[in-house]
C-alpha positions in Angstrom: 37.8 0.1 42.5 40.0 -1.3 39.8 37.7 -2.6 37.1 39.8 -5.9 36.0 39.2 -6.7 40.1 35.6 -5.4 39.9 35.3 -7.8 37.1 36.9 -10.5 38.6 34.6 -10.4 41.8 31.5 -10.2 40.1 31.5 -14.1 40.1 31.4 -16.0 43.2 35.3 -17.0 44.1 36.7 -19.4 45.8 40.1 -19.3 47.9 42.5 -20.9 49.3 42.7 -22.4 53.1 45.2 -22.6 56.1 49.1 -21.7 55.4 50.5 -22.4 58.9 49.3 -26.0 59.6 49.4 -27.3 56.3 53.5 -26.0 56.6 53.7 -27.5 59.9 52.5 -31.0 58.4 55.3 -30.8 56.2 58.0 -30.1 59.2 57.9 -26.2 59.5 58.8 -26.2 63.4 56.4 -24.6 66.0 57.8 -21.1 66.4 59.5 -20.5 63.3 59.6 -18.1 60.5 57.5 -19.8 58.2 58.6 -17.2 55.7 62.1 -18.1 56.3 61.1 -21.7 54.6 60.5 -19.5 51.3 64.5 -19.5 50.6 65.1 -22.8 53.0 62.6 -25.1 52.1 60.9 -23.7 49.0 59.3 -27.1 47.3 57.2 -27.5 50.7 55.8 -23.9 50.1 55.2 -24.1 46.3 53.6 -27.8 47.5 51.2 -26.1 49.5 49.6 -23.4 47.3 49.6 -26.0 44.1 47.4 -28.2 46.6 44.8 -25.6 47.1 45.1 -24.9 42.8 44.4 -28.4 42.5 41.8 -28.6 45.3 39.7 -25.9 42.8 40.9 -22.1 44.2 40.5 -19.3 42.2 42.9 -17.5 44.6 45.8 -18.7 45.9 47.7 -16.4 48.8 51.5 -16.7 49.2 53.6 -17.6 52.5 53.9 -14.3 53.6 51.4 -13.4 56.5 54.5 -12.5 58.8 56.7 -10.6 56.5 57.3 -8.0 57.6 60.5 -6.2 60.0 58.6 -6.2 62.9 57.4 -9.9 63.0 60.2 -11.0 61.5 63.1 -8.8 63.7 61.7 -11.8 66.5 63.6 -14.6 64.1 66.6 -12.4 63.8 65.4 -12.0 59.8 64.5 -8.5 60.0 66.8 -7.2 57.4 65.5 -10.2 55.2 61.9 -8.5 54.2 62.3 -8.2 50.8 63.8 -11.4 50.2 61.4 -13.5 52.0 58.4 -11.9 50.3 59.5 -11.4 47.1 60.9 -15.2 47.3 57.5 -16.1 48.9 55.0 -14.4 45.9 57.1 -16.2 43.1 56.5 -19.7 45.0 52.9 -18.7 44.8 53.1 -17.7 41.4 55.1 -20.9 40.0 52.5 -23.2 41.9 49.3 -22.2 39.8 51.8 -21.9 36.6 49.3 -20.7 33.6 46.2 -21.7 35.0 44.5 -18.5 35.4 44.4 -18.6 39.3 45.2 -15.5 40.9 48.0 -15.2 43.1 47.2 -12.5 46.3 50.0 -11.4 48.4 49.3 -12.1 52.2 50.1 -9.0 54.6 49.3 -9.3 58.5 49.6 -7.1 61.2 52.8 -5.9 63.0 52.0 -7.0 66.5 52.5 -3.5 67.5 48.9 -1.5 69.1 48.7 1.5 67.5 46.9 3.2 70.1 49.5 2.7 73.1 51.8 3.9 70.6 54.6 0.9 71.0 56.1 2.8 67.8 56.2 5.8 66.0 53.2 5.3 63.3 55.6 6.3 60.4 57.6 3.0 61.3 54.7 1.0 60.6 53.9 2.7 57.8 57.3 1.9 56.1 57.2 -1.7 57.2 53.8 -1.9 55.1 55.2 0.1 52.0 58.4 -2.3 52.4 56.6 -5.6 52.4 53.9 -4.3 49.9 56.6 -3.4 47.5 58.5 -6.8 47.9 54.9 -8.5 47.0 54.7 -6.5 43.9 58.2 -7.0 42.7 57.9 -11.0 43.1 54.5 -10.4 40.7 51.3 -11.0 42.7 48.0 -10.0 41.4 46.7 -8.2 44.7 47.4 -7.4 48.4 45.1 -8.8 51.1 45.7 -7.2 54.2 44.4 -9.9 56.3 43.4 -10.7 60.6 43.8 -7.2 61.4 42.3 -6.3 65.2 43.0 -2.7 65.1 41.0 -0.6 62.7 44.0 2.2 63.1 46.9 -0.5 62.0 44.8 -1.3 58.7 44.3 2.2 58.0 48.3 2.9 58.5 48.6 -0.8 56.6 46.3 0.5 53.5 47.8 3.9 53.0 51.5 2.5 52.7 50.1 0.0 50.2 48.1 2.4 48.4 51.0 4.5 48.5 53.7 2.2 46.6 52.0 0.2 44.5 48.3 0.2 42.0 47.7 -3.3 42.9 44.2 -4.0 44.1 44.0 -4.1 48.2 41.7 -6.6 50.0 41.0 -5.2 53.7 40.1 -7.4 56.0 39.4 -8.1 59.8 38.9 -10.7 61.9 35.6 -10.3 64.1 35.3 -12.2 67.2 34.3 -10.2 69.8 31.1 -8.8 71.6 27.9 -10.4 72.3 27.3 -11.3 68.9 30.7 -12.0 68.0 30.5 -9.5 65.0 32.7 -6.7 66.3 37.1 -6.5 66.1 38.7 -7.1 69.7 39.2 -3.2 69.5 35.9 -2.7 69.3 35.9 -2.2 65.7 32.6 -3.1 63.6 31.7 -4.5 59.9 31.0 -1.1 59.1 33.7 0.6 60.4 36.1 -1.4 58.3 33.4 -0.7 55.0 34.0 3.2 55.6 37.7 3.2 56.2 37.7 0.8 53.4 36.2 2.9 50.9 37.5 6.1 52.1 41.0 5.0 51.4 40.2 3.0 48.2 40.3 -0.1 49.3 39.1 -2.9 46.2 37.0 -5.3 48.8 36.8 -5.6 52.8 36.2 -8.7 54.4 36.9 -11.3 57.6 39.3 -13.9 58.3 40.0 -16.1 60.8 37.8 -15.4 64.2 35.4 -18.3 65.9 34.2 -19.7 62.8 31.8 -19.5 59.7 28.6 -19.4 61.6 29.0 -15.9 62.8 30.6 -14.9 59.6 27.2 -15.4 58.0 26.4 -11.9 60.3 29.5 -10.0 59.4 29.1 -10.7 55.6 25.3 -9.0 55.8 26.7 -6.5 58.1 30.0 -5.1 55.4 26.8 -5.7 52.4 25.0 -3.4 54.0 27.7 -1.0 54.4 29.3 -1.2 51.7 28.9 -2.1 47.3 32.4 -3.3 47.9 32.8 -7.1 47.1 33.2 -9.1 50.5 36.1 -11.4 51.4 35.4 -14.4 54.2 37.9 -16.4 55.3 36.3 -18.4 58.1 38.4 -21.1 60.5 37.0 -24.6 60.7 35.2 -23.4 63.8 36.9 -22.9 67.3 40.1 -24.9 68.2 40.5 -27.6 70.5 43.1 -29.8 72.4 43.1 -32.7 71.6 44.6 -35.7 74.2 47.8 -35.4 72.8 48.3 -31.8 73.4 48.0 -30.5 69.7 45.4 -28.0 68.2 42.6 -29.4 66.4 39.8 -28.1 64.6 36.3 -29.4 64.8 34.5 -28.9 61.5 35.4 -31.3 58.7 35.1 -30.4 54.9 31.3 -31.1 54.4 30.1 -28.8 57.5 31.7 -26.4 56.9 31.3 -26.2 52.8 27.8 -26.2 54.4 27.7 -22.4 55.1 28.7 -21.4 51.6 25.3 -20.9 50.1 24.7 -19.0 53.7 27.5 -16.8 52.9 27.1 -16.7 49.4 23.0 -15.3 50.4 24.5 -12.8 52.9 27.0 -11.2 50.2 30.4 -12.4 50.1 32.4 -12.5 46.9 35.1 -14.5 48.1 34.5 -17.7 50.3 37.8 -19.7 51.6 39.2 -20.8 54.8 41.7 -19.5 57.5 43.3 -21.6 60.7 41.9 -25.3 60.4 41.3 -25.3 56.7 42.9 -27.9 54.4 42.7 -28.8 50.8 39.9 -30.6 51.3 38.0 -27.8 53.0 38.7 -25.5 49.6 37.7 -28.7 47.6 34.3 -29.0 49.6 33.6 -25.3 49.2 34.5 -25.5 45.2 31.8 -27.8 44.5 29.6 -26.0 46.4 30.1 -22.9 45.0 30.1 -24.8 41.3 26.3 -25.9 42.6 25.2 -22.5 43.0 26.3 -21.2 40.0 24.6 -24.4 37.6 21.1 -23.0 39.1 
């Protein structure tokens, strides 16, 4: 594990909440690139990650979940990778200025399944290593490979990073499947992730989005157990709903769901924040929480 990281997640952190609706609230389309808003729009991006700063993250991601050829060849953009991302991690970086908050670059999955073999696994591999590289150019701080399904993906994901850059790598999963809801929709479980994870040298695993905190509480004990690795949870505000006017809403409101950080915090994870549903005021609720546990 890199030791500045180790040292960095030996204190509870907090990070930082939804990308995608808090872009859509400030007129990002449904259905487009919100990557592509990086060189079109870039004040509403920078807006976004200086809100969580100022809401009391010590980790701020950048607006680059998508970026890479594969998700991006849908919006026509896929010869744009390294100028979306490397655009993307300087927006993040500008936002939290000097402050001392960490700036993580955001990579998600392809869409492809590696095990129906859509592409040829060295494809995927370079679409990693391109993305991973544009991160690093534009000067992030680490790499969180984040909502992956497929254990095989994140392994192909991990070794491109791993293989252009020595930034720090955050593996993480979202687990919402089974009878307990603690296992990938592959099939994939806590500890699968923790082995692959530290096999490959991975600097913390984790889980983001999935059905909501509650059953995070159960993954987070279940990657401790497998694993001295510091643990990552980025929960959503619980499941979504429709409202009456057709739009997706979220149930859980800042207070509730600030409410399962000492759970979380009890069960082992290093790094508390939120995924789809998550505002400002989410990260702001989980910030003093966090600054309560750490005054006793």
């Amino acid at each position: 594990m890199n030791p500045d990281f180790a040292t960095f997640a030996a204190e509870l952190r907090v990070t930082d909440g939804a990308w995608g609706t808090q872009l859509a609230r400030r007129g990002l389309p449904a259905g487009a690139s919100p990557e592509l808003w990086n060189v079109e729009n870039p004040a509403a991006v920078e807006a976004v990650a200086a809100a969580y700063a100022q809401a009391g993250s010590d980790v701020i991601l950048t607006n680059t979940f998508g970026g890479n050829r594969f998700v991006l060849e849908k919006h026509g953009l896929g010869s744009r990778v390294a100028e979306l991302v490397e655009a993307g991690a300087r927006l993040s970086r500008q936002a939290v200025g000097q402050t001392g908050v960490k700036v993580f670059g955001s990579l998600g999955p392809t869409g492809k399944i590696v095990m129906m073999g859509e592409v040829p696994e060295e494809q995927l591999e370079l679409a990693f290593a391109e993305a991973a590289t544009a991160l690093a150019h534009g000067g992030v701080d680490a790499i969180v490979l984040e909502t992956f399904n497929e254990l095989d993906e994140l392994e192909i994901a991990l070794r491109a990073v791993k293989s252009v850059t020595q930034l720090p790598v955050v593996a993480s999963m979202t687990f919402s499947s089974g009878p307990d809801r603690t296992h990938s929709m592959m099939g994939n479980s806590p500890a699968d992730l923790a082995r692959l994870a530290q096999e490959l040298g991975a600097d913390a695993v984790g889980a983001n989005c999935g059905v909501g905190p509650e059953s995070y509480i159960q993954v987070a004990r279940m990657l401790r157990e497998a694993t001295v690795l510091p643990i990552w949870i980025k929960a959503n505000a619980g499941l979504p709903q429709i409202a009456p006017d057709g739009a997706t809403v979220f149930p859980m409101g800042p207070e509730e769901f600030a409410a399962l950080v000492e759970p979380l915090a009890a069960a082992g994870a290093s790094f508390i924040g939120g995924c789809c549903g998550t505002s400002p005021d989410h990260i702001a609720a989980v910030r003093t929480q966090v600054t309560r546990l750490a005054v006793r």
